[in-house]
NUPA-606693 format. One record per residue (C-alpha): residue in three letters; x, y, z. Coordinates in steps of 0.2 Angstrom, whole numbers, padded with zeros to 4 digits, always signed. Layout:
BEGIN
ALAXYZ;...
! end
This chain:
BEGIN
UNK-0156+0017-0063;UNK-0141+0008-0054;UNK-0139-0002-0073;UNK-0137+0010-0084;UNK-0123+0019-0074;UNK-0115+0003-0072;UNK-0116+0000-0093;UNK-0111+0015-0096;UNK-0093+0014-0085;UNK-0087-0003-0092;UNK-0092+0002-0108;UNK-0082+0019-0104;UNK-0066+0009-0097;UNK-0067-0004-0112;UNK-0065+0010-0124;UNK-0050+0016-0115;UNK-0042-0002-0115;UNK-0045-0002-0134;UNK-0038+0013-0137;UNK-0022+0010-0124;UNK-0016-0006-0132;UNK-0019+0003-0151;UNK-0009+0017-0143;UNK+0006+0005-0137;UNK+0005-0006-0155;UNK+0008+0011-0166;UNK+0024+0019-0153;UNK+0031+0001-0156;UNK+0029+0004-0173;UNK+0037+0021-0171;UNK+0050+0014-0161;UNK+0057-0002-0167;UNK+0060+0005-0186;UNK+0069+0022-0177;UNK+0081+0010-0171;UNK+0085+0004-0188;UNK+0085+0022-0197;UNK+0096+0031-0182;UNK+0116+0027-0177;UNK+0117+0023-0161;UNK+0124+0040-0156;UNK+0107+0047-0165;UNK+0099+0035-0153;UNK+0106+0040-0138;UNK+0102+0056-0140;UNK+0085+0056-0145;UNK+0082+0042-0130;UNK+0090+0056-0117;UNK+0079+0068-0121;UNK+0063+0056-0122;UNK+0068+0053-0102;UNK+0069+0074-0096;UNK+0053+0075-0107;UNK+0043+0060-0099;UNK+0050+0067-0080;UNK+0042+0085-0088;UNK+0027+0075-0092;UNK+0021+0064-0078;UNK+0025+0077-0065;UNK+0015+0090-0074;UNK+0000+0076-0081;UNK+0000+0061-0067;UNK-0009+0066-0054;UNK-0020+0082-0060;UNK-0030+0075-0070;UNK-0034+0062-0057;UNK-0039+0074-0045;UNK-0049+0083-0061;UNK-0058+0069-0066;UNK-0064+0064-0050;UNK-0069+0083-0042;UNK-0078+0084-0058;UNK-0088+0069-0055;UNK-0091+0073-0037;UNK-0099+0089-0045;UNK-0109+0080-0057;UNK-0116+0070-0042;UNK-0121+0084-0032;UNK-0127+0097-0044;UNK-0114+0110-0042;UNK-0112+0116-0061;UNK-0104+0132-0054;UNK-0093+0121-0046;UNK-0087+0110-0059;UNK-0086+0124-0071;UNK-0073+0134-0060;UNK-0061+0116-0053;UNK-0059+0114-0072;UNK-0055+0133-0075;UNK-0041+0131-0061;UNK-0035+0115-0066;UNK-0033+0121-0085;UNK-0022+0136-0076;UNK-0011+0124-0067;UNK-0008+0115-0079;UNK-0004+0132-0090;UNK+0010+0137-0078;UNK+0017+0118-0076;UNK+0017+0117-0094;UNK+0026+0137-0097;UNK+0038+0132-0082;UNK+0043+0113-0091;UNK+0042+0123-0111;UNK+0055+0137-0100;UNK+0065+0123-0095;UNK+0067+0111-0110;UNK+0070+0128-0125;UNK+0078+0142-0115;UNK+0088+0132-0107;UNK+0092+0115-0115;UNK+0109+0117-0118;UNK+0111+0117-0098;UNK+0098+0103-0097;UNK+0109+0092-0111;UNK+0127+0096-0102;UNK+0123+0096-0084;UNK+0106+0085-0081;UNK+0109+0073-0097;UNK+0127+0075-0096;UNK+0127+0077-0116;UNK+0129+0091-0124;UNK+0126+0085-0142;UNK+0109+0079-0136;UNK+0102+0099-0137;UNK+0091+0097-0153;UNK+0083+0083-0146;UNK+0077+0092-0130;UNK+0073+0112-0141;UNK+0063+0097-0151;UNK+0051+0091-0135;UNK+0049+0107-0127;UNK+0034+0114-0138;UNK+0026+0094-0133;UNK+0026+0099-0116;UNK+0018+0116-0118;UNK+0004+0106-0126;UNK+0001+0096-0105;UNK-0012+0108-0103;UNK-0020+0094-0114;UNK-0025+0083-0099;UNK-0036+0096-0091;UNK-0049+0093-0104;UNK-0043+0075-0104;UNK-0050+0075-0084;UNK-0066+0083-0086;UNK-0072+0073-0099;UNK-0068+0059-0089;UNK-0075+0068-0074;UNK-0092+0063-0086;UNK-0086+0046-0088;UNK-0082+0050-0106;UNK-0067+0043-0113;UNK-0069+0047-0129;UNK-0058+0062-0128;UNK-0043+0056-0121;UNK-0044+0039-0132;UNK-0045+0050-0148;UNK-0031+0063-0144;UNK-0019+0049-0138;UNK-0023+0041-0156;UNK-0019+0058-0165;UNK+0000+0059-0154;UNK+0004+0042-0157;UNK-0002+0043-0176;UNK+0006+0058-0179;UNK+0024+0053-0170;UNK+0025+0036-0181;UNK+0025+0046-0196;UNK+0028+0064-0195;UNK+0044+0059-0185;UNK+0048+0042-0194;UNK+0047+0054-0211;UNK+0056+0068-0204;UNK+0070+0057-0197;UNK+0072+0048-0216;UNK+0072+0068-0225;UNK+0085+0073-0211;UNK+0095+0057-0213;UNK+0095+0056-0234;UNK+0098+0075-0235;UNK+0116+0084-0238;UNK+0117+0090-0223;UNK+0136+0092-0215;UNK+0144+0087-0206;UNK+0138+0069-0204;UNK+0137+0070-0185;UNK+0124+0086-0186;UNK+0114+0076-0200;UNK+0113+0062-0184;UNK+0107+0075-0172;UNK+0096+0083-0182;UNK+0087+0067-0187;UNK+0085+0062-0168;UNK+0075+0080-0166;UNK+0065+0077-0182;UNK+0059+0060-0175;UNK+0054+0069-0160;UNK+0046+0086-0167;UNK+0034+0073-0172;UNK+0030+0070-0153;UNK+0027+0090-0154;UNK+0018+0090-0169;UNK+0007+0076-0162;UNK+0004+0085-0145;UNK-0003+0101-0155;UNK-0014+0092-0165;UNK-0021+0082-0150;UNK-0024+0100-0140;UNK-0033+0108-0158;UNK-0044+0091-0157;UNK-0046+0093-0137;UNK-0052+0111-0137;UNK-0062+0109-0152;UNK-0071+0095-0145;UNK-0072+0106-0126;UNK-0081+0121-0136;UNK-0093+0109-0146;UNK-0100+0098-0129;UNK-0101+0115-0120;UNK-0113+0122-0134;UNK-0123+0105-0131;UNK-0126+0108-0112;UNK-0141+0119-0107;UNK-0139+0120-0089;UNK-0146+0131-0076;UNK-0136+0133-0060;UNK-0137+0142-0044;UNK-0126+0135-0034;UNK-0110+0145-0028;UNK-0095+0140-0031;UNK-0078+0138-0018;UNK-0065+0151-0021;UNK-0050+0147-0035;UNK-0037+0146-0018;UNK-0048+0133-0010;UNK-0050+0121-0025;UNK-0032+0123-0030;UNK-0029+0117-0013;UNK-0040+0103-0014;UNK-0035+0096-0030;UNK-0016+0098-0026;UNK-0019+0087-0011;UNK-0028+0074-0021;UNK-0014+0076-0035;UNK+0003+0075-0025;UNK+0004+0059-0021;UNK-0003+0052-0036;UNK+0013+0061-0045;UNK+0024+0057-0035;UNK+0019+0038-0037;UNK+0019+0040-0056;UNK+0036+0052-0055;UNK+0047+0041-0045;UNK+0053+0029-0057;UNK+0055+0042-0072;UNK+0067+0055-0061;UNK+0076+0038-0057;UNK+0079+0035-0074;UNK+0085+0052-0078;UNK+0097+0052-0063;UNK+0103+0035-0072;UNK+0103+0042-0088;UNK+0114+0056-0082;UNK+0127+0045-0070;UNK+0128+0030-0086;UNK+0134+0046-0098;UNK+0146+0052-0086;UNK+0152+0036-0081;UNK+0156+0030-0100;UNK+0164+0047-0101;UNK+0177+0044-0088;UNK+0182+0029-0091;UNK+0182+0034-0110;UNK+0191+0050-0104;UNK+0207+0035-0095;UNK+0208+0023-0108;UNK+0221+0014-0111;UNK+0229+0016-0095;UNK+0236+0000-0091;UNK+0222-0010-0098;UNK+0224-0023-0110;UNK+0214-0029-0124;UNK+0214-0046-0120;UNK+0193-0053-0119;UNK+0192-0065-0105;UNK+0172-0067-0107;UNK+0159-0063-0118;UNK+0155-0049-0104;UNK+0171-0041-0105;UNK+0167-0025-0116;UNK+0184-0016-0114;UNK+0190-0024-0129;UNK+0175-0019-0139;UNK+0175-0001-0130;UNK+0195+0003-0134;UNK+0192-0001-0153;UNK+0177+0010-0153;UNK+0186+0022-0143;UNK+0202+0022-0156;UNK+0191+0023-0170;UNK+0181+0040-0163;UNK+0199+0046-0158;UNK+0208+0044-0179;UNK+0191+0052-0184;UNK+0194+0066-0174;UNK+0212+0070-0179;UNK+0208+0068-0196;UNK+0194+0081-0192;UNK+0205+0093-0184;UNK+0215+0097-0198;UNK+0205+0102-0207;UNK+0193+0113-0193;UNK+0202+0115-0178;UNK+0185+0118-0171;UNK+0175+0104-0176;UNK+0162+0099-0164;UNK+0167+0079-0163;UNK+0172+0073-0147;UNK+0181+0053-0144;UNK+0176+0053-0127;UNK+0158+0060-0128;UNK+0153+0053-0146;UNK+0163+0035-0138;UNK+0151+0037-0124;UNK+0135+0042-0133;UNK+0138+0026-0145;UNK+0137+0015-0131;UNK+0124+0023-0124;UNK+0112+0022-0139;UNK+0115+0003-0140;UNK+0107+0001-0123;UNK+0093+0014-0129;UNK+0091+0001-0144;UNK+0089-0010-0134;UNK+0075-0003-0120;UNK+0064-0001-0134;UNK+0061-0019-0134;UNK+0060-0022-0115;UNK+0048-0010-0114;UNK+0036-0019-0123;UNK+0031-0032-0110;UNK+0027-0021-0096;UNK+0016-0012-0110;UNK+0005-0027-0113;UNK+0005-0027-0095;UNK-0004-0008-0095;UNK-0022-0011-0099;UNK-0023-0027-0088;UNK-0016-0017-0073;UNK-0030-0008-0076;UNK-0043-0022-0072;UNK-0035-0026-0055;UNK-0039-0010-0045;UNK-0058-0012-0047;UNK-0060-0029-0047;UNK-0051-0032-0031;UNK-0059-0017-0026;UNK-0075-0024-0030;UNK-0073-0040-0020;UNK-0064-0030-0003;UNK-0082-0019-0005;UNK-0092-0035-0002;UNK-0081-0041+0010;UNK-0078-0056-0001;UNK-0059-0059+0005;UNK-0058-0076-0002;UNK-0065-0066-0019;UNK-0051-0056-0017;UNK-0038-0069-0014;UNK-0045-0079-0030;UNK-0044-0062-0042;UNK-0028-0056-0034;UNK-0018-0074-0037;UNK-0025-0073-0055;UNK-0020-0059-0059;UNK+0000-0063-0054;UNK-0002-0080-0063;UNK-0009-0072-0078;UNK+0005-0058-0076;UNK+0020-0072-0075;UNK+0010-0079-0090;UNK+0014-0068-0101;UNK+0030-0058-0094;UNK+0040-0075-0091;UNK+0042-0081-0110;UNK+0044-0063-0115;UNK+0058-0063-0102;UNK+0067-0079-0105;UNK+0065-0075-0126;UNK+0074-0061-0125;UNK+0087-0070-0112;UNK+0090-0083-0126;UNK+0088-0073-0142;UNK+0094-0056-0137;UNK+0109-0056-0150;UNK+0095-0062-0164;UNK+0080-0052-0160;UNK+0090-0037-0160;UNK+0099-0040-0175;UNK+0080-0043-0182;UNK+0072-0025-0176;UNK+0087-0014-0178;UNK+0090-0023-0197;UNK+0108-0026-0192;UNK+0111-0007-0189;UNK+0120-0011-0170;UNK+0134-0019-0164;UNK+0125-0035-0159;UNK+0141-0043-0149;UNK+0136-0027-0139;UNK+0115-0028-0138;UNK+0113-0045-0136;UNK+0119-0047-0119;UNK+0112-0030-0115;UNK+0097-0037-0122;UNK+0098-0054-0114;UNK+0099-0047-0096;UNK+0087-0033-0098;UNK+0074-0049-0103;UNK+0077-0055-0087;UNK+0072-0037-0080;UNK+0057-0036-0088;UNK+0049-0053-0080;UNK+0051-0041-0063;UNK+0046-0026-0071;UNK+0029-0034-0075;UNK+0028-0042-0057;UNK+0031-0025-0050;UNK+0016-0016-0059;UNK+0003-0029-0055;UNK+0008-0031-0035;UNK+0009-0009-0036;UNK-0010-0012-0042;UNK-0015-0025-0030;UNK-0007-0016-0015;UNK-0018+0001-0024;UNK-0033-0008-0024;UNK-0032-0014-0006;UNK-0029+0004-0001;UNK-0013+0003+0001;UNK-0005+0017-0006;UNK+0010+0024+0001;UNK+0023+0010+0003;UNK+0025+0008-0017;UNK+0031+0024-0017;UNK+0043+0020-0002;UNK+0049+0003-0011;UNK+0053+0011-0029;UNK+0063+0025-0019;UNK+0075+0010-0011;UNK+0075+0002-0029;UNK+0079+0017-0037;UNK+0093+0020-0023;UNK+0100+0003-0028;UNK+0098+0005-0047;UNK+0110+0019-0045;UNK+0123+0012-0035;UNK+0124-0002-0044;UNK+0125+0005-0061;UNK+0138+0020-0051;UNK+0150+0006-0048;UNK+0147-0006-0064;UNK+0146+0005-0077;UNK+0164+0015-0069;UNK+0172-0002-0072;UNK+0181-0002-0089;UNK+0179-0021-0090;UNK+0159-0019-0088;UNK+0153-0004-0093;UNK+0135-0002-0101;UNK+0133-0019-0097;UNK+0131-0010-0078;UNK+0117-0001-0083;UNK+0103-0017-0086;UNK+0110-0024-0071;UNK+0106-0010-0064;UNK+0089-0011-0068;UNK+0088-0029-0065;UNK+0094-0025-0048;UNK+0079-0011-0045;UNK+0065-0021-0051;UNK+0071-0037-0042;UNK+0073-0026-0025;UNK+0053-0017-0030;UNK+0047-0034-0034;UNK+0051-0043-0017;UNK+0046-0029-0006;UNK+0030-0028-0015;UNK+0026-0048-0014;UNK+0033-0046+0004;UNK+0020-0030+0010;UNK+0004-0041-0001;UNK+0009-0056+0010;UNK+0011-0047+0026;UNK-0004-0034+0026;UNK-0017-0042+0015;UNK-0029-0052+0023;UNK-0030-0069+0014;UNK-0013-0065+0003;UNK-0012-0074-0012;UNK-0002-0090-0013;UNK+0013-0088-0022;UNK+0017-0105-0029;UNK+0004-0106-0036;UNK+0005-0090-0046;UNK+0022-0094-0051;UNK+0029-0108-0051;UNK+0020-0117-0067;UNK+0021-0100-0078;UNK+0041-0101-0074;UNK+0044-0121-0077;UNK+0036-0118-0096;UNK+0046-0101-0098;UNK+0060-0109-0094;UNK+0059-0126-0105;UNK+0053-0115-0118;UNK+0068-0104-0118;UNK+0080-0117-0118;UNK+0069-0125-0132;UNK+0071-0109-0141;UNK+0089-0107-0140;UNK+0093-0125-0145;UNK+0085-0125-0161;UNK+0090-0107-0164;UNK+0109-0115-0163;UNK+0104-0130-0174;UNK+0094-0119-0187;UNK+0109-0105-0189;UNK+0121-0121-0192;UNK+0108-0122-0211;UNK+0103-0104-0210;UNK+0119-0095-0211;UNK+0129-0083-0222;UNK+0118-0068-0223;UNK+0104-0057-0214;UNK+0092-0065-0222;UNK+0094-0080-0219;UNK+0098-0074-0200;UNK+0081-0068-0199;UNK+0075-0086-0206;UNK+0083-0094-0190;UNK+0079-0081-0177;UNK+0060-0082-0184;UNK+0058-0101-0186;UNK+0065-0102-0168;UNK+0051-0089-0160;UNK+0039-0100-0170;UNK+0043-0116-0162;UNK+0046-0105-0143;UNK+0025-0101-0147;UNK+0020-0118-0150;UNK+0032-0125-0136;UNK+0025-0115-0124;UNK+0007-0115-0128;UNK+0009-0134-0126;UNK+0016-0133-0110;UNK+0005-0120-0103;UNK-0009-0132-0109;UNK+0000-0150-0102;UNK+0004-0142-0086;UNK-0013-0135-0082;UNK-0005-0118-0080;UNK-0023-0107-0082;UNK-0035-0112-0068;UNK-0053-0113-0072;UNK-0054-0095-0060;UNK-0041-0089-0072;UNK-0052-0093-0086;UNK-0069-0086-0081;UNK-0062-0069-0081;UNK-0059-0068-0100;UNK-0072-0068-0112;UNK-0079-0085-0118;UNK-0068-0092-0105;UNK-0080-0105-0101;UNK-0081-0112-0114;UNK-0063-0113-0117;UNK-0062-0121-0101;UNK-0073-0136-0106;UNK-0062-0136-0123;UNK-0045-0139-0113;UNK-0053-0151-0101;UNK-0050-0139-0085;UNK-0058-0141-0070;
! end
């Protein structure tokens, strides 16, 4: 009986994996070409509300449907149908409530949310825009039971539908805002931001028919006959709630971090926005001196604005704000990008827990070690050229997404540091997993606090500076994820028995990063010098340097023996690979 069960979960988790990375590929998709379509001040504010929405959304959805899935199962195991039936009914009315509270929040009052939380006040239709999506959170109680059956069917499907239908219901609304005749032009900007993200609502909707569609139809299906009595709604509200808490809180730490930051960066721009020109010169003294840049944007926003008010002594723009807000959607730009390492880091993360788990359960510690010092060597294999690209082509790949629609003097350092960032962004998600999977749960939450504490003071005092500015704010998160990543490796080295040995997980992977990237750089230099003169031909040189930073670095990976045999045996057909490379 023991075989079946066993089939029936990987096959189960494999699903999920398959539908995760599909999930990831299509919000690229939606993502990247947004950041073409949208001016930067569109960007920012469509980026602002994605953060009070994602906050809303892990706290209502992280840790519920946990607790859902797994009393379910417990259920399942025991017999109690009764049971099962009325945890599900409680959960579905928790997550009613959560979901009226956050909808109350983000539509009644989002003008207060933009000023005062967002610290933008233009930003107002992007939050009205979101607040039906987070109705919708009761989703994720028919998400849990199904999992509670160890069917992922469900959740797989319904993610495909929102991420589906926010690629092109909100890329299409975006291009009918953004080509219509709307005035003024700023309004047409704003609006397009919400229409790109009424498809996140849309999306939700749909996912929720499907969900309860699907809910009624498996229900007609079961023919069961229970006797059991079930617990009263207080006590499994209790017992779910406990099981859920610290799981949100976990998930929710880094996402009120961020929103906090969003906030600070915004006021920050606006201050110095608000003293410019006093005493400050013009003169660059590095290519990380923005106040140069800043004052000429800043100028600019100002003659618009004087222009404007002539004519409507109440026109809505604002220099100092919409000065702010430009900056500001820059650095959004160029988060999309970032992100996209630490989401090919998602589904592999989700292979740690059990597999550690697994060998810990068989007290196989050596196991352990071996699976645990793979997975951070894999990790690094993948996150360190990702990182040290981006350091040496941020101005180029930017340019290359965004279709020469940002100030790249601007988003390639931004770019360029956040790179950086990322390599310890990916480092912190696998050692939070490995310190899960050795039941070690508490202290990641305690370590993202003090990162998050530093993220704000740094980007408090770097992004106030007028010669810095929104270059503080990826320092800022270069500074969190650093401080998160060395407190993790520090706790996996000091309370897990037979720690994994940390040159061997990253020395190589950085050595082939790091030739790689100057590799990368170099012919980028020498292929711009015969590839010049249009975005075209820019695009020629950015991409015929990636191409040779792939092959580079899959030589070097190979040469340098970077994958062990270990490393090998957990893919498919790694053996034989093995044997093909000559590894031992």
């Amino acid at each position: 009986m023991s075989s079946p069960k066993k089939n029936t979960f990987y096959g189960a988790a494999a699903f999920l994996t398959m539908t995760t990375i599909l999930v990831k590929v299509i919000g690229a998709i939606y993502k990247i070409p947004l950041t073409a379509l949208l001016p930067d001040e569109a960007y920012g504010d469509f980026n602002a509300a994605y953060n009070i929405y994602t906050v809303f959304l892990t706290i209502s959805t992280a840790g519920l449907p946990v607790a859902l899935s797994k009393t379910v199962s417990e259920c399942n195991a025991l017999g109690l149908h009764n049971q099962k039936e009325r945890v599900f009914r409680v959960a579905l009315a928790a997550f009613l409530v959560m979901g009226t509270l956050s909808f109350l929040c983000m539509s009644v009052f989002s003008p207060i949310v933009a000023k005062y939380v967002l610290q933008n006040e233009k930003a107002v239709f992007a939050v009205l825009a979101l607040s039906p999506a987070v109705l919708c959170t009761c989703c994720s109680a028919f998400r849990g039971y199904a999992q509670g059956h160890l069917n992922m069917v469900p959740t797989g499907v319904s993610q495909v539908i929102e991420a589906l239908c926010k690629m092109v219901l909100g890329l299409a609304l975006a291009m009918l805002i953004l080509n219509s005749a709307i005035q003024p032009e700023d309004t047409r900007d704003r609006l397009a931001a919400a229409g790109a993200l009424v498809g996140v609502s849309i999306g939700a909707i749909l996912s929720l028919v499907y969900l309860i569609f699907n809910h009624i139809r498996t229900k007609r299906r079961e023919h069961v006959q229970a006797t059991d009595t079930p617990d009263g709604s207080g006590t499994i509200l209790v017992k779910l709630l406990k099981l859920a808490i610290p799981i949100s809180l976990a998930s929710s730490t880094l996402s009120i971090v961020n929103l906090i930051d969003t906030g600070l960066v915004q006021s920050q721009l606006q201050s110095v926005f608000a003293a410019m020109g006093d005493g400050l010169t013009g003169v660059s003294n590095s290519v990380m001196d923005i106040f140069p840049k800043a004052e000429v944007l800043f100028r600019e926003n100002f003659a618009a604005w004087q222009a404007e008010v002539l004519v409507d002594p109440d026109t809505k723009l604002n220099p100092v704000l919409d000065s702010a807000r430009s900056l500001y959607g820059i650095y959004s730009k160029t988060m999309s990008v970032y992100n996209l390492p630490f989401n090919l880091m998602v589904p592999f993360t989700a292979c740690i827990v059990p597999g550690v788990s697994a060998c810990i359960a068989r007290r196989d510690r050596l196991g352990a070690r071996r699976t645990t010092e793979s997975a951070l060597r894999i990790s690094a294999l993948v996150a360190m050229p990702c990182g040290f690209g981006l350091l040496a082509l941020g101005g180029p790949i930017i340019e290359l997404l965004t279709v020469n629609n940002v100030d790249t003097s601007i988003a390639g350092p931004l770019l360029s540091i956040l790179g950086i960032a990322s390599i310890f962004v990916c480092i912190q998600v696998v050692a939070t997993s490995i310190l899960q999977a050795n039941s070690i749960v508490s202290l990641p939450i305690i370590t993202m606090v003090i990162g998050g504490v530093s993220k704000v003071i740094v980007s408090y005092v770097l992004v106030g500076n007028p010669r810095i500015m929104i270059y503080g704010a990826p320092i800022g998160t270069l500074t969190c994820f650093v401080v998160v990543s060395v407190l993790n490796l520090i706790i996996i080295k000091r309370m897990v028995p037979h720690p994994p040995r940390y040159h061997l997980a990253f020395i190589k992977p950085t050595v082939a990063a790091a030739i790689m990237g100057a590799a990368v750089w170099a012919v980028h230099g020498l292929l711009t010098k015969v590839f010049s003169g249009s975005f075209l031909m820019d695009a020629v040189a950015a991409a015929g340097a990636i191409l040779v930073g792939v092959v580079v670095y899959a030589v070097l990976v190979v040469l340098l023996r970077v994958l062990s045999k270990e490393d090998l045996e957990m893919m498919p057909k790694g053996d034989k690979i093995a044997k093909l490379l000559h590894i031992q």
